[in-house]
N, C-alpha and C positions, 0 to 999 in steps of 0.2 A: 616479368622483370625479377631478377634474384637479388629485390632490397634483403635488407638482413632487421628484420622487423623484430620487435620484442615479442615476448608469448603473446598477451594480449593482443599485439596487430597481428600476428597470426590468424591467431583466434577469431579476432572481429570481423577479417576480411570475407567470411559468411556468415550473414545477414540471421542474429536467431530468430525462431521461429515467430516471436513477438514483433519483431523490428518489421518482418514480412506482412503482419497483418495490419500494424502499423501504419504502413508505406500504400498499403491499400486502401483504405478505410482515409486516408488523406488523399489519394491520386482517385480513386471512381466512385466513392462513396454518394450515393443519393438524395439528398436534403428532401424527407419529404415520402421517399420512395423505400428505400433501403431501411433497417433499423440496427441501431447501435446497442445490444447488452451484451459486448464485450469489450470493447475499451471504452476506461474509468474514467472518462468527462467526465464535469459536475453538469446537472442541470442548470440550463442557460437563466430560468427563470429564480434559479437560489444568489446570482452573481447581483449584488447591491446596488446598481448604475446609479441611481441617483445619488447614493452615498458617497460611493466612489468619486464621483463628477465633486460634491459639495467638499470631499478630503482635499481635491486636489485645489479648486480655486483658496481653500485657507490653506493649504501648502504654500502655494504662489502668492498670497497675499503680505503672507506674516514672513518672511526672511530672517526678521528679528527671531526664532520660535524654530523653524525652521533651515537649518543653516545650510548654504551653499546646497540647496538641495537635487541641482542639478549636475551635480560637479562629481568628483570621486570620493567614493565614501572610505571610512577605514578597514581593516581586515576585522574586526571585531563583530563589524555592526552599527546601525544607527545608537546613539545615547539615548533617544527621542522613544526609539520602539523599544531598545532595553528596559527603558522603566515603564511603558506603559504594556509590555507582557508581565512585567510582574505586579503592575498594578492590579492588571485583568485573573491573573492567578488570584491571587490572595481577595479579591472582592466578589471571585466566582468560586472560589474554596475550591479549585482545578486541583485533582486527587488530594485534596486535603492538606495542600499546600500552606507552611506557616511561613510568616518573616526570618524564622530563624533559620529553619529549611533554607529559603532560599536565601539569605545572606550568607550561605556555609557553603553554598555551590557558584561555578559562575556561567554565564552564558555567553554563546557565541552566532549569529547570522551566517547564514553559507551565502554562497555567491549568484544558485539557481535552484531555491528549495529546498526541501528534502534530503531530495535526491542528491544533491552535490554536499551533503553531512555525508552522508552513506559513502560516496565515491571519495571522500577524505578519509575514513577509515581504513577502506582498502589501500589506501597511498600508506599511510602511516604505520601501518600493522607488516611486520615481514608475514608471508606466505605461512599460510597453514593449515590449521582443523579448525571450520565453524562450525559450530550446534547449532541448530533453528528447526522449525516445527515442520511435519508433513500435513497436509500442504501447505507446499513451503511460498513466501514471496519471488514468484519465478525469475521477474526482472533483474533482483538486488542478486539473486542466488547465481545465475547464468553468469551475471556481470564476474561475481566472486570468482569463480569457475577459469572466466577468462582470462582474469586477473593471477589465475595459479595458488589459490586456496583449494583445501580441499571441503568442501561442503558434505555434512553429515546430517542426516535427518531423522525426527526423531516424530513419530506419529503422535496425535493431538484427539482426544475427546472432546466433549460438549465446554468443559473447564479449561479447553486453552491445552499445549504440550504436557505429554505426560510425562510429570517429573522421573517417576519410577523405571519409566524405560529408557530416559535421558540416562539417568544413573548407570545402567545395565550396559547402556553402548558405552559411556565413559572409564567403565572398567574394561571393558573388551578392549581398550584401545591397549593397554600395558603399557609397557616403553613410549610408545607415539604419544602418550601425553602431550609428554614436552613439545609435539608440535600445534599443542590445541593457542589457538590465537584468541576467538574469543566468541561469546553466545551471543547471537541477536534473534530478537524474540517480535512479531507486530502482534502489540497486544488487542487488536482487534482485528484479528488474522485476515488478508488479504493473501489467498482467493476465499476462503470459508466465510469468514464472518465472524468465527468464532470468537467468542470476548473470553482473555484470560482472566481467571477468576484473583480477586486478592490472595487466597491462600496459597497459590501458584506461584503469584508472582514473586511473593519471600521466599517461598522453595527455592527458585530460582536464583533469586539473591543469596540463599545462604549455601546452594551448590556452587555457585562463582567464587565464594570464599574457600568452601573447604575446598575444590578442586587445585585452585589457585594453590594452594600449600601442597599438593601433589604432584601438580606441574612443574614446584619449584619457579614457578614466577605468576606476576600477577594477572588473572584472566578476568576483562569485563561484560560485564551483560548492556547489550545496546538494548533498548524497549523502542520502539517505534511504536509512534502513539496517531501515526499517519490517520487513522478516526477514530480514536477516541473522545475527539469532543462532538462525534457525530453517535454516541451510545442514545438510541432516542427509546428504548423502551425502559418504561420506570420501573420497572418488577427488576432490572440486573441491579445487580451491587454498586455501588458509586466508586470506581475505580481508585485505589492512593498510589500514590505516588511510588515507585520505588525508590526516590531517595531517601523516604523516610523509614526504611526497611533497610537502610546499607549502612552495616556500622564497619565495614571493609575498604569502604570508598571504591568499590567498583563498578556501582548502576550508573546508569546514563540515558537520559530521556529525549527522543527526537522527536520535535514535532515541527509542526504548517500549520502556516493559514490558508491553504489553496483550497481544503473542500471547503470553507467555511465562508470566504469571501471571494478569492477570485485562483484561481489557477497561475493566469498570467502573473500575477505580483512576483510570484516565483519567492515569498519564504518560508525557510525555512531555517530550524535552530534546533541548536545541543543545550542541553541541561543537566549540571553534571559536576563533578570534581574537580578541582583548581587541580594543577600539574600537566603531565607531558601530551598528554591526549588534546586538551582543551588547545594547547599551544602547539601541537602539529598539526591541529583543522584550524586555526587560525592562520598558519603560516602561507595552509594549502590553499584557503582562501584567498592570500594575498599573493601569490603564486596564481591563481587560477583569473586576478583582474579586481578584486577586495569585494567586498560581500553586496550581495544585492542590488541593481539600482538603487540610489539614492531615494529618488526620487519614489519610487515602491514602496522603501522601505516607511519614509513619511506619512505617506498616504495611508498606509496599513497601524500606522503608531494613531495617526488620527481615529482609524476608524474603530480601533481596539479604544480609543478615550471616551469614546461618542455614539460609535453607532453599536459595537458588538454583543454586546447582553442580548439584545431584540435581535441581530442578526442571528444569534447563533442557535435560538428561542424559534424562531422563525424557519429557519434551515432543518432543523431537527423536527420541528412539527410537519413541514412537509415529507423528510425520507421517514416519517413514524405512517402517515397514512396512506401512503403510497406501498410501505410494505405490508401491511394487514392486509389491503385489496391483492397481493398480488401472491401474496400465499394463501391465500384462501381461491385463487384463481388456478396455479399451480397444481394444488391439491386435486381442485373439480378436475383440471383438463388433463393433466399430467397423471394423476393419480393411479392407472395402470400398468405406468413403468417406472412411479417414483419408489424408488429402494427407500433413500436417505436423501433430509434438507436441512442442510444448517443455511447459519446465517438470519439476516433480516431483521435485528435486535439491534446493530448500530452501523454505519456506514452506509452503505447501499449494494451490498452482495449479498446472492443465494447461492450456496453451493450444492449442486446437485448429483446423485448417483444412481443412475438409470437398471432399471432394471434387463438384461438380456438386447439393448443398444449400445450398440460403440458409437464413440462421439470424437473420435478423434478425426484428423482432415481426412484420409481416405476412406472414414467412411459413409455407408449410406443415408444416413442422419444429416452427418455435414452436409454431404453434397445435394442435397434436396435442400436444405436452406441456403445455400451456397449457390443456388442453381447451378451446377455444372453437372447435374448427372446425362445429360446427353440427348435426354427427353425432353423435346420441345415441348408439350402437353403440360410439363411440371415446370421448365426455367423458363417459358418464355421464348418470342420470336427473338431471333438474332436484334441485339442493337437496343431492345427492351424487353429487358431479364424481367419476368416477376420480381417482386419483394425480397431481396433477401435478409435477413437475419444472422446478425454476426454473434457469435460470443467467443468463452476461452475455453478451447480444450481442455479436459484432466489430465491430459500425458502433458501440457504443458504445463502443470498446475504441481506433479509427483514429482521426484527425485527420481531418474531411471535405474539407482542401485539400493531406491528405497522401499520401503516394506508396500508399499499403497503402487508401486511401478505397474502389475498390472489392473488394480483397480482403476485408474488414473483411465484408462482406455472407457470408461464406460461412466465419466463423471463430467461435469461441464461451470464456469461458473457464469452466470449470469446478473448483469447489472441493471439495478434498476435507477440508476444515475441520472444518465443523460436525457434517455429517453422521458415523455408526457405518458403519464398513466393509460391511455388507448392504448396509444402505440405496443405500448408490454405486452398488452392482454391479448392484441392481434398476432405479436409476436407469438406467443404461448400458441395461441390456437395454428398457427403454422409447424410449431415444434410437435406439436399431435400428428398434425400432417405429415412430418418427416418421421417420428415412432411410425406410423402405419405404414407409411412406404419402407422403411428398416425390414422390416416387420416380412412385407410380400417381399424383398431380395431375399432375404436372409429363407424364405422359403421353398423360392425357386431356385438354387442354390443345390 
């Protein structure tokens, strides 16, 4: 049919490479058999149930407390969860969050997480040049893509993007300035892991300023804090805020509660400067059906009153031991083709860069954990495949016209999320299996 679609429906009407693995890992995935360390569940065992269950019958009980909490909420957000996020800031000193900080910003609820802040950005913003890190957030970045921005990437060390070569591209643009729209940075980079350091993240703040006066209009920096309240090793720096680094008024901080209590709840919220931004992801939320369940949104304002300090205490103690066993597992079993591992210091990714294996789908790495290389002896009889082991490719993980494009072929990230600590370590000792089989093609060959 010759609709007449926007670029985005264009675009979307093939399935990216994520949506595909997606769509599988939901349609024949194995409970049990198969293993998950590539798409970012939380682990079942972190989700609060009992907590949950106790938010909801005082939700339903107190109506007084609780208002019309089944009914439609407004484009803003709960009142209930607004003040008990900032309750929960300023009692958890969340990046060093004061009262006056946040009385000088204001907040807003998206409609389905995160992710639909993100997707109000892109509605808001005309078409242009984003800056963000290599490797980049593929989802958010593809979407951009779709959307008819042009996405620029800027490679990242141990300390988060490097400012120095951010700079370097931002000159290189000349004239196209003017189409830079604006930087978004996940300060605890997803796929890597990498945590931006403090000193980064002013850099970045005070590049938004002076660029902003180059561009001739105003450029802001989005932080996606998507896990930073999941930083579980104590040797990193205690993360601040960038609003208290912004005397421009251009930071803006996105965060969740999906790793920390539940996924399904689905919030997610902007933090950030009163004006046109805050009031076009408001709109777009009420445009999109007004922010969150209600009823979510309640439950999650209880559970930040009552249950959160110990959740989140609790959550963080489990992805802290969970990654020291598995990079010390890593190391033993992997150790002959591990180049480079970031990550595993907060959220739950390792990003990894193999040595002399490609890992992208056609190759023979994948398709030994994949089982589809053709070898009954290695996938399994027809009908029951062996184990396979999912994760996320490094070509989907680079920028194709970014400096890491073809490193990106021989990198992979790996979650230690969803899956129970066995499970990993089996995984691992399979991912050996498919290096040595890499290993004898790439021989015979």
């Amino acid at each position: 049919m010759n609709y007449r679609l926007s670029r985005y429906g264009d675009s979307a009407a093939e399935p990216s490479p994520v949506n595909r693995m997606m769509d599988a890992f939901a349609s024949d995935f194995r409970d049990g058999v198969d293993i998950n360390l590539g798409v970012g569940y939380v682990n079942e065992a972190t989700i609060p149930r009992t907590g949950l269950l106790e938010a909801m019958g005082e939700v339903t009980a107190h109506p007084e407390g609780y208002r019309q909490a089944f009914n439609y909420g407004g484009p803003q957000g709960s009142p209930n969860l607004i003040r008990a996020l900032k309750r929960f800031y300023l009692s958890e000193r969340l990046g060093g969050m004061t009262e006056d900080a946040w009385n000088a910003n204001d907040l807003a609820i998206g409609p389905s997480g995160a992710t639909s802040i993100l997707d109000a950005i892109a509605d808001i913003f005309r078409p242009g040049i984003v800056i963000t890190a290599d490797p980049m957030y593929y989802i958010y970045c593809n979407y951009l893509e779709r959307k008819g921005f042009r996405v620029i990437t800027v490679a990242e060390d141990n300390d988060g993007i490097r400012c120095d070569l951010m700079e370097e591209r931002l000159q290189k643009l000349g004239c196209e300035i003017e189409d830079l729209a604006f930087i978004y940075i996940v300060t605890v980079n997803n796929p890597s892991g990498v945590i931006l350091t403090n000193e980064r993240k002013r850099r970045i703040v005070n590049l938004a300023a002076e660029w902003s006066t180059r561009a001739g209009h105003a450029v802001p920096v989005f932080f996606d804090q998507a896990y930073e309240w999941l930083i579980h090793d104590d040797s990193v720096e205690k993360p601040l805020s960038a609003l208290l680094m912004d005397q421009a008024g251009l930071a803006y901080e996105i965060g969740t509660l999906s790793k920390v209590l539940a996924p399904a709840l689905r919030i997610g919220f902007i933090l950030g400067p009163r004006g046109s931004i805050l009031k076009g992801i408001t709109q777009k939320t009420s445009d999109t059906g007004f922010s969150a369940p209600l009823t979510n949104q309640e439950v999650a304002a209880y559970m930040l009153e009552h249950r959160m300090g110990a959740q989140l205490r609790r959550v963080k103690d489990g992805y802290r031991e969970k990654a020291a066993c598995i990079e010390k597992v890593l190391k033993e079993v992997m150790g002959p083709w591990l180049e480079d591992m970031r990550g595993g210091q907060g959220g739950f990714y390792f990003y990894l860069t193999l040595r002399g294996i490609t890992t992208d789908e056609t190759s023979p790495f994948f398709r030994f954990l994949a089982r589809s290389t053709g070898d009954a002896a290695i996938d399994g009889p027809a009908g029951t495949r062996n184990p396979r082991v999912i994760y996320i490719p490094g070509v989907f993980c680079v920028h194709p016209e970014g400096s890491l494009a073809q490193t990106g072929y021989y990198q992979l990230r790996v979650s230690y999320g969803f899956e129970d600590l066995d499970r990993i370590v089996q995984a691992i000792q399979f991912m050996r299996d498919a290096a040595c089989y890499a290993e004898t093609v790439s021989a015979d060959l």
